[in-house]
C-alpha positions in Angstrom: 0.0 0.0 0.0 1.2 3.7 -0.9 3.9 1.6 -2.2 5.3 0.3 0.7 5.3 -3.0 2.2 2.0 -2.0 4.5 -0.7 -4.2 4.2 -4.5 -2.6 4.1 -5.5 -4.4 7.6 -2.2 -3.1 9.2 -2.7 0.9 7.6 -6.3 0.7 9.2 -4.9 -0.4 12.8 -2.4 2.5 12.1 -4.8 4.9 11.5 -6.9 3.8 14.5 -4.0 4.2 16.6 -3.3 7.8 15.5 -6.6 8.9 16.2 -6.6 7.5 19.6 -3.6 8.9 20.7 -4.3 12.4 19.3 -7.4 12.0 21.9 -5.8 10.6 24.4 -3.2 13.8 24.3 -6.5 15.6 25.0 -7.9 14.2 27.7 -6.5 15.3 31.5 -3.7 13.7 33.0 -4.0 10.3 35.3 -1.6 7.6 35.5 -4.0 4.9 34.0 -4.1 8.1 30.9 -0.3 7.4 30.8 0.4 3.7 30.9 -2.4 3.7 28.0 -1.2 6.8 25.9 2.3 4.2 25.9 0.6 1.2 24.8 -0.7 2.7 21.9 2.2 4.7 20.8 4.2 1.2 21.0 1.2 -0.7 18.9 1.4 2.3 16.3 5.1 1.9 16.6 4.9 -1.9 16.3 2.5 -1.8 13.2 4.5 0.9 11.4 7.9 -0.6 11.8 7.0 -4.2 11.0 4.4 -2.7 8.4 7.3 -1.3 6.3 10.1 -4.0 7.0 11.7 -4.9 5.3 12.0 -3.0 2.2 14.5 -2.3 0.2 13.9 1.1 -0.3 15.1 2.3 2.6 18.7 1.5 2.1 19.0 -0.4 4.8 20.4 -4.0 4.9 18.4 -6.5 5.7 19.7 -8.0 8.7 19.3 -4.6 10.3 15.6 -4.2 9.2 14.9 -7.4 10.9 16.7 -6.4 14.2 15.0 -3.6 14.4 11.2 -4.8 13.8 11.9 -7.6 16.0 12.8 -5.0 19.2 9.9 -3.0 18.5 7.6 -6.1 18.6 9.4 -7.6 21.4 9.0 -4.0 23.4 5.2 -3.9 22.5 5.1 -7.5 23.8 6.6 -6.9 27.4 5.1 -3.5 27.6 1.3 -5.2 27.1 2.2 -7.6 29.5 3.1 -5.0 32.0 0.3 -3.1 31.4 -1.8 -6.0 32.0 -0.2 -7.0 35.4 -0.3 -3.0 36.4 -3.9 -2.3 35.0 -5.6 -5.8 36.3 -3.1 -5.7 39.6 -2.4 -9.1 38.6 1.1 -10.6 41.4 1.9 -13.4 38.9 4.2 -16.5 40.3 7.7 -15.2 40.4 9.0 -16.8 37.3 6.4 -15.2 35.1 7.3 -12.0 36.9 8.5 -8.4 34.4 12.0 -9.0 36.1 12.5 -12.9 35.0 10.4 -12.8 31.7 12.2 -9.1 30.8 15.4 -11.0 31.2 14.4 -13.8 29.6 13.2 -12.1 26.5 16.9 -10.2 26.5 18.7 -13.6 26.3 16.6 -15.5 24.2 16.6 -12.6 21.9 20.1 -12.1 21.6 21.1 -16.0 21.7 18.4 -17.5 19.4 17.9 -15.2 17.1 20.4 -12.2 16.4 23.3 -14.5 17.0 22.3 -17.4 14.5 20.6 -15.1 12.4 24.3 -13.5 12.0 25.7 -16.7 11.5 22.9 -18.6 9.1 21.7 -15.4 7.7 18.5 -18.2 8.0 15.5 -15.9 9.3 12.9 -18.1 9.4 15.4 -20.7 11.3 16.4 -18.0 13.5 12.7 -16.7 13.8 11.5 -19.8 15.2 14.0 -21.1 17.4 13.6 -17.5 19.4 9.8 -17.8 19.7 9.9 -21.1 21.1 10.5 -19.8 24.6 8.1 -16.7 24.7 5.1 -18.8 23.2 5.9 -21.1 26.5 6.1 -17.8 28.6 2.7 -16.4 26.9 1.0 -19.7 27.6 1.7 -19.8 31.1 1.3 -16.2 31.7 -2.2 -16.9 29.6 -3.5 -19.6 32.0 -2.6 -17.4 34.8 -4.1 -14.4 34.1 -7.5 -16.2 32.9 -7.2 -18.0 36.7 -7.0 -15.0 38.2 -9.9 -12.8 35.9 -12.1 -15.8 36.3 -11.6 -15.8 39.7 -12.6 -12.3 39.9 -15.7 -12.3 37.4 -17.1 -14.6 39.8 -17.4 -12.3 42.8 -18.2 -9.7 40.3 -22.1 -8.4 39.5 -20.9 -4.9 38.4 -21.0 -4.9 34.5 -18.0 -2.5 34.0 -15.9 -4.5 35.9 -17.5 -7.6 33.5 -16.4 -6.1 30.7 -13.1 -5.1 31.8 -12.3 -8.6 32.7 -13.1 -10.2 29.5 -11.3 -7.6 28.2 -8.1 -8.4 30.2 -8.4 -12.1 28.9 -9.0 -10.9 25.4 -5.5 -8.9 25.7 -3.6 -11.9 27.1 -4.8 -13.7 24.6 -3.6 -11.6 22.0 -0.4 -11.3 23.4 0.5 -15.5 23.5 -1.1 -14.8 19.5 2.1 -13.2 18.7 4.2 -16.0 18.7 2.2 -18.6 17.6 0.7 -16.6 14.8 4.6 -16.0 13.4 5.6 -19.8 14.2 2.2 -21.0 12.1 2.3 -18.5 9.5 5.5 -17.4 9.1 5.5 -13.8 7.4 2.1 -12.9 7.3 1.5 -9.2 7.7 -2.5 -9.5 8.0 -2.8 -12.3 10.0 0.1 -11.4 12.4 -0.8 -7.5 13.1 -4.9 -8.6 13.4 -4.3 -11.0 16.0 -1.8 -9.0 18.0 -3.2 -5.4 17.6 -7.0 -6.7 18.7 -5.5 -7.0 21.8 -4.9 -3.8 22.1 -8.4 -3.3 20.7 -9.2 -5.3 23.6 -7.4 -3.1 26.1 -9.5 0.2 24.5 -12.3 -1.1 25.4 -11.7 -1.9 28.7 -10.3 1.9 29.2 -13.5 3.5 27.8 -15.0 1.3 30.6 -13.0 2.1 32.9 -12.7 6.1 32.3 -16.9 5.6 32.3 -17.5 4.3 35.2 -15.1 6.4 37.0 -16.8 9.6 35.3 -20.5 8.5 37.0 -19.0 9.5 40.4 -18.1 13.3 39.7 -21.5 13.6 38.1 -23.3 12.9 41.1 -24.4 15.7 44.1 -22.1 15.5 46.6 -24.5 17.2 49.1 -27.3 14.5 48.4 -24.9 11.5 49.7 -22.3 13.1 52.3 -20.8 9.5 52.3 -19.1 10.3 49.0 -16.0 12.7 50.6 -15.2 9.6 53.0 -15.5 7.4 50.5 -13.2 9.5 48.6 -10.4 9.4 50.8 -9.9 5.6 50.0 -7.0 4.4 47.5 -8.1 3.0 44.6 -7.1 -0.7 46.1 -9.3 0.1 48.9 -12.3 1.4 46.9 -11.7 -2.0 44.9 -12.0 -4.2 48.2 -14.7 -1.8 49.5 -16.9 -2.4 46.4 -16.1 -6.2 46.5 -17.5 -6.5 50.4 -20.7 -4.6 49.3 -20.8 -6.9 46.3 -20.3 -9.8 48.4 -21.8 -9.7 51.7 -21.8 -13.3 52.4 -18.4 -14.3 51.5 -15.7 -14.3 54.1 -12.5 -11.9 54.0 -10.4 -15.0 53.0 -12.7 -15.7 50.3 -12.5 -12.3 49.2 -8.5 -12.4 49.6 -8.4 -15.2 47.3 -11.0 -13.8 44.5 -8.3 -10.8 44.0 -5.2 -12.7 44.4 -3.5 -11.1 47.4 -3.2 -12.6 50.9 -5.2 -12.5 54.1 -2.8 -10.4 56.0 -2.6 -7.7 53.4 -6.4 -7.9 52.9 -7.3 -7.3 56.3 -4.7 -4.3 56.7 -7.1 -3.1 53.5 -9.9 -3.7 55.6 -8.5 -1.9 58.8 -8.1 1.0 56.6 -11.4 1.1 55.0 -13.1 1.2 58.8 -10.6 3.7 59.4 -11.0 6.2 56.4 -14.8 5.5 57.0 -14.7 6.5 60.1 -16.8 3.3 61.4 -16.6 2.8 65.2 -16.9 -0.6 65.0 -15.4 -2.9 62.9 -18.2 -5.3 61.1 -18.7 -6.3 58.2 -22.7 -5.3 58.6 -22.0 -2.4 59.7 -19.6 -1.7 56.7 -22.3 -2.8 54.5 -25.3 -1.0 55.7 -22.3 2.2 55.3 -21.7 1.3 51.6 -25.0 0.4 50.2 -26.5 3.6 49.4 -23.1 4.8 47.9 -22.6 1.7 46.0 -26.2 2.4 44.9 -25.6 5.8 43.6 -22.1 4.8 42.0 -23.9 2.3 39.9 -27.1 3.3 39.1 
């Protein structure tokens, strides 16, 4: 296309991506604005770069082109994941960890592919003995974020958060896509940039939601629910386990603990703070309840 290597599918995921981040350059500053203003200047980096390599025209060798798509794909790939983890505040099991798979990713890169790729001047050899280890990594970290969502969906009657979860699956998903996709298909520009730039797609979504339901809360009078400033005073991991206790009255704390992946000890110092913020003389969970419900009400309806 424009005579370039660009493929239709990957110029329309280009152009989305543009537009978004033009808006998103609008919109006031948050960190959740930041880490998602990133993400899609790497996906419109990713798309562009391995869009146009390699071509000839740009009087580059060859060798170089392909180093250079390949960081830019591999630097969209652990930046998702991050994003993922930071977004969904998803602990994973150490080994699947940014430190570990970050390192990992640096020595498989520079081992299984740029070396023997020097050497064989083979690409397609090189290609696929360097994805073998991240589509081993993207399973695993696949099966453990869809443990953890799941878990959470469960607990969860609140349709934004719904959405956001499927959403979060959707974009791990997409991310394991990347190296199978290249393994199965080798270089194929539609089917590679679809599969791994819907999970970014995915990811948009589950921003809009987010940014919307957060936006219902300014919108409502203060003075007709006095309950909001306290509220207000919460983190956003507290507002998190606050709405889960409302959500789930009958559940226990270690119940609760376990939906959202952290451990008894730091869910109850959650919950200490919560009665504290709150200003709640006594600490029960009916109590805590009865507190929430006409909030939780006006935040969702």
């Amino acid at each position: 296309m424009f005579r370039t290597q660009i493929h239709q599918l990957t110029f329309i995921f280009i152009v989305i991506e543009s537009l978004l981040l033009i808006f998103l350059l609008l919109q006031k500053n948050n960190p959740s604005k930041f880490r998602f203003v990133l993400l899609t200047f790497l996906f419109l980096s990713y798309n562009i770069t391995s869009g146009l390599i390699p071509d000839e025209k740009l009087g580059i060798n060859r060798l170089s082109q392909d180093y250079i798509a390949f960081t830019v794909g591999i630097a969209c790939a652990l930046y998702l994941l991050y994003y993922i983890y930071t977004e969904y505040k998803i602990k994973p099991p150490r080994i699947i960890s940014m430190r570990p798979v970050l390192y990992i990713a640096v020595l498989d890169f520079i081992f299984l592919f740029v070396i023997p790729y020097s050497i064989t001047d083979d690409l397609n050899l090189s290609r696929n003995l360097f994805l073998l280890v991240p589509l081993l990594l993207t399973i695993t970290i696949v099966v453990n974020v869809f443990v953890i969502l799941i878990k959470r969906l469960r607990f969860q009657k609140n349709n934004y958060q719904t959405i956001r979860g499927i959403c979060g699956m959707g974009g791990a998903v997409c991310l394991m896509s990347l190296p199978a996709v290249i393994i199965i298909f080798g270089d194929n520009q539609p089917i590679e940039h679809t599969s791994f730039s819907m999970g970014h797609i995915f990811l948009t979504i589950a921003y809009i939601t987010s940014m919307n339901q957060k936006s219902r809360i300014p919108e409502k009078n203060l003075s007709k629910n006095p309950r909001l400033p306290l509220f207000d005073k919460l983190t956003d991991r507290e507002k998190e386990i606050a709405m889960l206790i409302i959500e789930n009255p009958k559940y226990t704390y270690q119940q609760l603990s376990a939906s959202i992946h952290i451990n008894d000890k730091t869910f109850s110092k959650h919950v200490s703070n919560i009665y504290k913020k709150l200003e709640l003389p006594q600490r029960n969970k009916e109590e805590l309840v009865d507190f929430l419900r006409p909030l939780y009400i006006t935040m969702t309806s």
